[in-house]
C-alpha positions, 0 to 999 in steps of 0.5 A: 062482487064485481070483476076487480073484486074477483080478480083481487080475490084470486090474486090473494089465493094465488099468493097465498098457495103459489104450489096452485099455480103449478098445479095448474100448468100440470093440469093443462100439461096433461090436458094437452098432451106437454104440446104447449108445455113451454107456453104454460112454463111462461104463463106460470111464470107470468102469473107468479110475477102478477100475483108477487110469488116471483120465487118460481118454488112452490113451497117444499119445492128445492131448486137444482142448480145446474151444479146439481147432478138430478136425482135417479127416481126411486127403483130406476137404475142409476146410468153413468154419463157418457164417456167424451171420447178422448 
């Protein structure tokens, strides 16, 4: 197999199962420390354009909008915003 052979069939698998690329950029996150953390978010973003998963979502993944106050996780108590002082 040549090189654009290879290339076409990581292409493929990527489109296919786009969660790899994310699982990708938490694995060089966790390697490096989160120190190229906004470099990795632009490469995953890169490789999703090349390979057509443009969506930015792994699959089962919901966007939150801005709109969209973030979940408090499981067994962490729920904090109230800051008050503006008035």
């Amino acid at each position: 197999m040549d090189l654009k052979g290879l290339v076409d069939k990581a292409k493929a698998a990527l489109k296919g199962n786009p969660s790899l690329i994310e699982k990708g950029g938490d694995a060089v996150d966790k390697a490096t420390g989160g120190k190229y953390s906004s470099h990795v978010g632009k490469a995953q973003d890169a490789v999703r354009k090349a390979v057509g998963a443009e969506d930015g979502q792994a699959p089962g993944q919901a966007e939150q909008t801005p709109e969209q106050p973030k979940q408090t996780p499981p067994g962490q108590p729920k904090q109230d915003p800051p008050q503006q002082p008035q």
